[in-house]
LOZA-869659 format. One record per residue (C-alpha): y, z negated, x; residue number from 0; residue in three letters. Coordinates in nm, 2 decimals. Example, Ala and Ser with C-alpha at 12.3 -4.5 7.8 and 13.67 -1.06 7.14 Angstrom:
[site [-0.45 -0.78 1.23] 0 "ALA"];
[site [-0.11 -0.71 1.37] 1 "SER"];
END
This chain:
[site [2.19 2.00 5.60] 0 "UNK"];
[site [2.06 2.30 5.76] 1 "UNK"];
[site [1.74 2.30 5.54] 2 "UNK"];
[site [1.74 2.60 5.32] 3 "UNK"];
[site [1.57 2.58 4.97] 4 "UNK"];
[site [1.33 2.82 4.94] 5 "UNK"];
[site [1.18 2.93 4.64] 6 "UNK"];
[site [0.87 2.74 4.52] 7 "UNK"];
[site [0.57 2.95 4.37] 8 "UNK"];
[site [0.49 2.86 3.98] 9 "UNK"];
[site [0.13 2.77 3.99] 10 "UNK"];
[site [-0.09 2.82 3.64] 11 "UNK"];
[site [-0.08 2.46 3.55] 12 "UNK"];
[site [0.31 2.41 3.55] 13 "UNK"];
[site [0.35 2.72 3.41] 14 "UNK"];
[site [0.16 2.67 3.09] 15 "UNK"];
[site [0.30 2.28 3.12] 16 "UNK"];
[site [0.59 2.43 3.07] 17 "UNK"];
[site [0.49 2.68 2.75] 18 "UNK"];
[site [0.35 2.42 2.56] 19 "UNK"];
[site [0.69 2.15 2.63] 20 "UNK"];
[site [0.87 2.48 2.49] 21 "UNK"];
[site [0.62 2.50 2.17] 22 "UNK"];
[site [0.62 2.13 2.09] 23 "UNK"];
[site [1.03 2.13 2.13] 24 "UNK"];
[site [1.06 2.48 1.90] 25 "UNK"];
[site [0.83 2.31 1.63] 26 "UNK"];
[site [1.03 1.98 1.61] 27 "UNK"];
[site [1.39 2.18 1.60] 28 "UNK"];
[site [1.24 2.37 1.28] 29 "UNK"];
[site [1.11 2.09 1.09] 30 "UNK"];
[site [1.47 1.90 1.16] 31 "UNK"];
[site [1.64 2.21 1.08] 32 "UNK"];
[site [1.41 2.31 0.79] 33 "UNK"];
[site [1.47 1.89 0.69] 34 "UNK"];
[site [1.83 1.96 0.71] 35 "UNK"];
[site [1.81 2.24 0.49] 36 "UNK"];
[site [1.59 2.09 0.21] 37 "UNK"];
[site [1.80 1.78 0.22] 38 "UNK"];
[site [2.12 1.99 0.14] 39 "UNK"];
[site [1.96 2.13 -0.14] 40 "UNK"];
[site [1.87 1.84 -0.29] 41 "UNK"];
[site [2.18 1.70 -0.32] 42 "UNK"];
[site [2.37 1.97 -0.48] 43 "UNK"];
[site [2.07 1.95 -0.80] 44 "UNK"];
[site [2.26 1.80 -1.09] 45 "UNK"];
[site [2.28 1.39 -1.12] 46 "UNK"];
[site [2.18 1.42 -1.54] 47 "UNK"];
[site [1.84 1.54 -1.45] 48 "UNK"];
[site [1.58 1.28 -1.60] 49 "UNK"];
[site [1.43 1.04 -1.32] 50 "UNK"];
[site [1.11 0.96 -1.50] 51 "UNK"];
[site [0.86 1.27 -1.61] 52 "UNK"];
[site [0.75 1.28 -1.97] 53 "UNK"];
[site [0.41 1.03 -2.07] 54 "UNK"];
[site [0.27 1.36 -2.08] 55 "UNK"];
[site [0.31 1.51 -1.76] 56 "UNK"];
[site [0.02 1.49 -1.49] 57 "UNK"];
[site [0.05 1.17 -1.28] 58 "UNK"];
[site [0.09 1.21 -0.89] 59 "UNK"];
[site [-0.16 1.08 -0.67] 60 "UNK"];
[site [0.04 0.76 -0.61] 61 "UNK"];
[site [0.09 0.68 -0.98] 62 "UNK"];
[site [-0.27 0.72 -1.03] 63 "UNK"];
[site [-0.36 0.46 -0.74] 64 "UNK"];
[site [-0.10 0.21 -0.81] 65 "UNK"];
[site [-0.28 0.21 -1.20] 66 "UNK"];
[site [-0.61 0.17 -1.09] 67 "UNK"];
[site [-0.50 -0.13 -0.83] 68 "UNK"];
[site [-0.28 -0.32 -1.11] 69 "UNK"];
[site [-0.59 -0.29 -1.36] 70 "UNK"];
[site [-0.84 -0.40 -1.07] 71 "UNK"];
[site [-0.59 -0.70 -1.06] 72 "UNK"];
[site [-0.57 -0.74 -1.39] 73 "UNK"];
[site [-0.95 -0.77 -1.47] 74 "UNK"];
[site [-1.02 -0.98 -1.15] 75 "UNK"];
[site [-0.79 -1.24 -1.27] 76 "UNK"];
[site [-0.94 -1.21 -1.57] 77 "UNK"];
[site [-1.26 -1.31 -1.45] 78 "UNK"];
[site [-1.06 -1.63 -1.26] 79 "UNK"];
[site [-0.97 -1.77 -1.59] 80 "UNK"];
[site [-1.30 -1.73 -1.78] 81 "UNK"];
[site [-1.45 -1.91 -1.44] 82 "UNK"];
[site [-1.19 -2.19 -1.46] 83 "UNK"];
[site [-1.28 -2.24 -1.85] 84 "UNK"];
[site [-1.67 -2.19 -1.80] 85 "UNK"];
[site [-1.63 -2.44 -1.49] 86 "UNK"];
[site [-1.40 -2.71 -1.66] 87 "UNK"];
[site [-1.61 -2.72 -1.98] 88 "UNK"];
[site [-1.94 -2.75 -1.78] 89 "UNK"];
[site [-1.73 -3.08 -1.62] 90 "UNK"];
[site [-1.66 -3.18 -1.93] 91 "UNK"];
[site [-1.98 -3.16 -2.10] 92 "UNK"];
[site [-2.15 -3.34 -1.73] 93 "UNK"];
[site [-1.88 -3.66 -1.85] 94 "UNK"];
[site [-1.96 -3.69 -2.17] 95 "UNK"];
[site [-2.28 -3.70 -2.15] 96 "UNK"];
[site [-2.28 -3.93 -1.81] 97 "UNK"];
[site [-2.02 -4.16 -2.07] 98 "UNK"];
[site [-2.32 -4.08 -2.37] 99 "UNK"];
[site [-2.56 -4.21 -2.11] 100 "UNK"];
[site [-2.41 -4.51 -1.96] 101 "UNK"];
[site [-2.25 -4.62 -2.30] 102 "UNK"];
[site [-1.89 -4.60 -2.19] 103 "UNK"];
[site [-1.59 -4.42 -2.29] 104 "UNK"];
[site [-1.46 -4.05 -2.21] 105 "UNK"];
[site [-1.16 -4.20 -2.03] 106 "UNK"];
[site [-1.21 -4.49 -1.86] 107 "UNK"];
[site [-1.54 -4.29 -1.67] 108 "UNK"];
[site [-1.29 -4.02 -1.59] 109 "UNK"];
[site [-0.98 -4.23 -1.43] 110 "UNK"];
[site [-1.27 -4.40 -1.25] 111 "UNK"];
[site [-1.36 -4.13 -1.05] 112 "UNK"];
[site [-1.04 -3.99 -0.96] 113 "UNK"];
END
């Protein structure tokens, strides 16, 4: 226990180590503070205040997005069903005129070849 502690020298590198822990911890106390702040104020706005903005209004970016995605959706299913009816009336037509050819009936050719 007879070791004194004696002062270490700050070096350049700890030194600005240290500035720049101080900067980073100063700019996340601000935003929480400045969070804290804005998230008062928003609570003490009055509850009768309309949710939705007029049809008029501008759209935000999201609203925009979310449009274009549902109407991407929309067409490509869409162009599902008109496949599905192009493609079951092409099967169709290939029966009945295989049932045509062979002289048999719609039906029984059908059940057969499930």
């Amino acid at each position: 226990m007879n070791e004194r502690s004696e002062p270490k020298q700050v070096c350049r590198r700890n030194a600005l180590t240290f500035l720049g822990y101080a900067g980073v911890f100063g700019l996340v106390a601000s935003s929480s503070i400045f969070a804290a702040s804005e998230a008062v104020a928003q609570t003490t706005a009055p509850a009768a205040a309309p949710t939705t903005p007029p049809a008029d209004a501008p759209k935000s970016g999201t609203e925009r997005r979310q449009e274009r995605r549902s109407g991407r959706t929309e067409r490509r299913q869409e162009r599902r069903a008109g496949r599905t009816e192009r493609r079951q009336a092409r099967r169709t037509g290939r029966d009945e005129r295989r049932d045509a050819r062979d002289g048999t009936t719609t039906g029984a050719a059908t059940e057969q070849k499930k």
